[in-house]
C-alpha positions as CSV (number, residue, x, y, z in Angstrom):
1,X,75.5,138.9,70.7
2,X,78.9,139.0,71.7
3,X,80.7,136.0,73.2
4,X,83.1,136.1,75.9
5,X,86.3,133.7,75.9
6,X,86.3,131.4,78.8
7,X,88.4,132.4,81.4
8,X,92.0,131.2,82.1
9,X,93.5,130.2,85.5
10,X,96.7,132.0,85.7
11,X,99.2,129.5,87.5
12,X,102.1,130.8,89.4
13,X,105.5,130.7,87.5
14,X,107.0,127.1,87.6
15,X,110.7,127.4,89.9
16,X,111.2,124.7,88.2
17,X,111.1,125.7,84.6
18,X,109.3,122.7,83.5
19,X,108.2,122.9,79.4
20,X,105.2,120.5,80.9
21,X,104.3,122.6,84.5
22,X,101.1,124.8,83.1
23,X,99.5,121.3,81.2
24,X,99.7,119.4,83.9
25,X,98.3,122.2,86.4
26,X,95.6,122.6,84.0
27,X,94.7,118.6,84.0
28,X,95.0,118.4,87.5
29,X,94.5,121.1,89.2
30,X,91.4,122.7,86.7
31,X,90.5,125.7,88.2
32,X,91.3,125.7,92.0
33,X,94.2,128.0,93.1
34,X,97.8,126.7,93.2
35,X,101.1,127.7,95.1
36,X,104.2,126.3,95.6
37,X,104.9,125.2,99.2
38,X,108.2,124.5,100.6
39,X,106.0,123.1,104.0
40,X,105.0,120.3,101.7
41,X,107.4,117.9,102.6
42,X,108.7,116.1,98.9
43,X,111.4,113.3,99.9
44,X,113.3,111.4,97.7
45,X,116.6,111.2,96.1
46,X,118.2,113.4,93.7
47,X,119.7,111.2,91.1
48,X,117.3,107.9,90.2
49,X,120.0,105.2,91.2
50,X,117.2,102.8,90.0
51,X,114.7,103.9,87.7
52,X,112.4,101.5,87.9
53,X,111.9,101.8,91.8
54,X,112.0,105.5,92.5
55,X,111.0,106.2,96.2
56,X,109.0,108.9,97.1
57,X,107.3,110.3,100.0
58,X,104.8,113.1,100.1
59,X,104.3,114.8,104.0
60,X,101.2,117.0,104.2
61,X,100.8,116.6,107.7
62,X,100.8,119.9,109.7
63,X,99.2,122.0,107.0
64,X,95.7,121.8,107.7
65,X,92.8,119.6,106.4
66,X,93.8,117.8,103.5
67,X,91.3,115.9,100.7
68,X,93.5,114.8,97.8
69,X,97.3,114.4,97.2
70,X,98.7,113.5,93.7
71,X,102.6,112.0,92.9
72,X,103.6,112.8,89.3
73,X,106.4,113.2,87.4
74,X,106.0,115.9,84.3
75,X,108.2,114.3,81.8
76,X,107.0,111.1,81.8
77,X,104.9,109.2,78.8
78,X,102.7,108.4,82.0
79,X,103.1,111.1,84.5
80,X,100.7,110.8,87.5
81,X,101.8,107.6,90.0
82,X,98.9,107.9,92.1
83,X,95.9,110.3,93.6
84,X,95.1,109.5,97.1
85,X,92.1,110.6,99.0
86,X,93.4,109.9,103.0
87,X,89.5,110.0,104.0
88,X,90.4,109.3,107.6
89,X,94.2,108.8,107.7
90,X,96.9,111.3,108.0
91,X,98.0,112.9,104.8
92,X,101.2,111.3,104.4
93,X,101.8,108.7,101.2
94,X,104.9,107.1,100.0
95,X,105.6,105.1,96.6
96,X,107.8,104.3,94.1
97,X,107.4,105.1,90.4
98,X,109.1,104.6,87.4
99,X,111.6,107.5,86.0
100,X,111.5,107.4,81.8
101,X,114.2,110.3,81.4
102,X,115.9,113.6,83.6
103,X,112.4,115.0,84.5
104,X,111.0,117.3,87.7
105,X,108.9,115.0,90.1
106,X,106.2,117.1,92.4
107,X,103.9,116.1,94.9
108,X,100.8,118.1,95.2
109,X,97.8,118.5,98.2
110,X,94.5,119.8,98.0
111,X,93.2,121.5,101.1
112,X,89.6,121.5,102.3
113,X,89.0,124.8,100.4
114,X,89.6,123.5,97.5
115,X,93.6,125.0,96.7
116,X,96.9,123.2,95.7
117,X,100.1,123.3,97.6
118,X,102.5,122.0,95.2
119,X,106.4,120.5,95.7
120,X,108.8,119.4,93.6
121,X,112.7,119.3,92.6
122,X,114.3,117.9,89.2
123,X,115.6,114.4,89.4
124,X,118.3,112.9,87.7
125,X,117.6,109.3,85.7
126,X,119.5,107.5,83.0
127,X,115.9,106.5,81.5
128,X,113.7,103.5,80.2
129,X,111.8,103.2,83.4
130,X,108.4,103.4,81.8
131,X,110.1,101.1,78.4
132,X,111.5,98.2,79.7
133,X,109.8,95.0,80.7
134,X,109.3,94.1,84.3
135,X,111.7,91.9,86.1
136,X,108.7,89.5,86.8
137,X,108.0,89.0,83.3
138,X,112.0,88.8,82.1
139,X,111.7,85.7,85.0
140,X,108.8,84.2,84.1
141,X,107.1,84.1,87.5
142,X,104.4,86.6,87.7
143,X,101.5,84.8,86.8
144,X,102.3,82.6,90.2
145,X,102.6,85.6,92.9
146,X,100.6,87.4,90.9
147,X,98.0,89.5,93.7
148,X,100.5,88.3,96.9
149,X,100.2,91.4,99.3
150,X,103.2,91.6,102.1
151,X,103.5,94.0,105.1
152,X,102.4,95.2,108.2
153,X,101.7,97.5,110.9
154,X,103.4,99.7,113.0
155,X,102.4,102.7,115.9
156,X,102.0,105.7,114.2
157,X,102.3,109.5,115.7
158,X,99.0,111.1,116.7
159,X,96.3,107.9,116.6
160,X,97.7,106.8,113.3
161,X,99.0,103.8,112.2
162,X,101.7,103.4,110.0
163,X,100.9,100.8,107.2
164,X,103.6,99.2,104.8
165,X,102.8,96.9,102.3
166,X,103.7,95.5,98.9
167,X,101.3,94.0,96.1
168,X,103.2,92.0,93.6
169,X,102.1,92.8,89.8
170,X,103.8,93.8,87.1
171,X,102.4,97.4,86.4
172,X,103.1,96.9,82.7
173,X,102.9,100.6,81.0
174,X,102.0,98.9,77.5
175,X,105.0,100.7,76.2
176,X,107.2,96.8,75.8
177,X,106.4,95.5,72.4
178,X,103.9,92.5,72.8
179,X,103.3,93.7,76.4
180,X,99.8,95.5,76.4
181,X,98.7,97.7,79.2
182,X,98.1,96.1,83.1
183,X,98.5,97.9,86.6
184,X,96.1,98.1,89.8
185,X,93.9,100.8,89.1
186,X,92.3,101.3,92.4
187,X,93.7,100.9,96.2
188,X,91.1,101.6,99.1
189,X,92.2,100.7,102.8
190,X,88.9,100.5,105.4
191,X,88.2,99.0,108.8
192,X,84.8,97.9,110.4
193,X,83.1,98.8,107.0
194,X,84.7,102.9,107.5
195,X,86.7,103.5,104.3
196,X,90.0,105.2,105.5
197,X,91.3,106.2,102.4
198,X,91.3,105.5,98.3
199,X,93.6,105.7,95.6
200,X,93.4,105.8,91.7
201,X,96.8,104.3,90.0
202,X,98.4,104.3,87.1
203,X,101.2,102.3,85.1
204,X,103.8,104.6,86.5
205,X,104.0,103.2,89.6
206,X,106.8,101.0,90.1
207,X,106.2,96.8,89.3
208,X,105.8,95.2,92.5
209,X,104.1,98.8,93.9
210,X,105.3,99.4,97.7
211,X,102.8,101.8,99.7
212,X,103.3,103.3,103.6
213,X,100.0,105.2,104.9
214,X,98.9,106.5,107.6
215,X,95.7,105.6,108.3
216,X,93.5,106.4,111.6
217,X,92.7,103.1,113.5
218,X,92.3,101.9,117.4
219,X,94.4,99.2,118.5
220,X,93.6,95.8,117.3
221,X,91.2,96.9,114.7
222,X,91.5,95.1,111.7
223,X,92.7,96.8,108.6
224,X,91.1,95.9,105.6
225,X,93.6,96.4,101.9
226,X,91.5,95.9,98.7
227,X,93.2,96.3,94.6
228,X,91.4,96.1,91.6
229,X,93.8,95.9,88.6
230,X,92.8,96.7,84.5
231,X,91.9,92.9,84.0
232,X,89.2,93.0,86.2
233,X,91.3,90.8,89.2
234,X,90.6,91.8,92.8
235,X,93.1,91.4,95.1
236,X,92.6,91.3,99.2
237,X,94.6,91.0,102.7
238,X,93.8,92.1,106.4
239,X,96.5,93.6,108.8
240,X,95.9,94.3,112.1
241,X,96.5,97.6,113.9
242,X,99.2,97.7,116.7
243,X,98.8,99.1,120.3
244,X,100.4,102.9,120.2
């Protein structure tokens, strides 16, 4: 009997040129169809000015129905920042992530049929991002705000809310000799027991890991932010949803 070879999902040809493109496509993106989309709004600067805090912001909003959206950055020892389901929110997310070297940072959205609109541009950093210790730790204050979630809430366009805050940990990447490994791992935002959206995290987001959403709430509901980090800590606040 003869055996056939699995089948091979032919991506499209990477504008960017990256040597990584087809194994991270392959990770994240399995077998669903991919294309690039300039739609896909990718914002963020071209040259890393601090690459330990690199803002970016994905847009998905206009393109239809959207399930997941992923910020990663090929080159990296860690590249994916964050994979966000916005359950009932708009499909926009912003971060910042750590640069380790000159690298090509995409943003990626999965739409209700299961395919990948992908963006991305080549960014210029001077490196270490992911190798050097947090500014917390070099201190010597991060046990003490350690959990302390800031921000608040502002009138959104179209019923949502936009929603900035800031959890303070030190998203070590385990990569800082006697430093092992510890980030937030999970992110879910919820109102009235209605989950609005979740997120999975890694160590590549930036320490101190700043987050705008968009999530879908009436005014003066009560937003609900829960973290879970590697060592098992859970970390809570409440914000509550502006008139529009």
């Amino acid at each position: 009997m003869t055996q056939q070879a699995p089948s091979v999902t032919a991506y499209p040809v990477d504008p960017l040129g990256s040597p990584m493109w087809e194994a991270h496509a392959r990770t994240l993106f399995e077998d669903h169809p991919v294309r690039f989309e300039p739609a896909l709004k990718l914002s963020m600067p071209q040259i890393a000015e601090d690459q330990h805090r690199f803002p970016v912001a994905l847009d998905a909003r206009g393109l239809g129905e959207v399930k997941r959206m992923v910020i990663f950055a090929d080159l990296n020892p860690i590249p994916l920042a964050a994979d966000y389901r916005p359950l009932a929110a708009a499909p926009y997310l912003a971060i910042r992530i750590k640069l380790d070297q000159r690298t090509p940072v995409r943003g990626a959205a999965q739409l209700a049929d299961g395919s990948w609109l992908v963006s991305g541009a080549w960014v210029d950093a001077a490196g270490g991002g992911c190798s050097a210790p947090p500014v917390s730790r070099v201190r010597g204050d991060w046990a003490q705000h350690l959990g302390e979630i800031h921000g608040g809430a502002w009138p959104g366009d179209a019923g949502a809310t936009r929603l900035r805050f800031v959890i303070r940990h030190p998203m070590d990447t385990g990569f800082v000799a006697n430093i092992p490994t510890y980030n937030i791992e999970t992110l879910s935002i919820s109102s009235a027991d209605k989950v609005l959206g979740t997120m999975e995290i890694w160590a590549a987001m930036s320490e101190d890991p700043a987050f705008t959403l968009m999530p879908m709430a009436a005014t003066g509901a009560t937003l609900s932010i829960a973290a879970h980090d590697t060592n098992g800590r859970d970390y809570t606040a409440s914000v509550t949803a502006p008139a529009s």
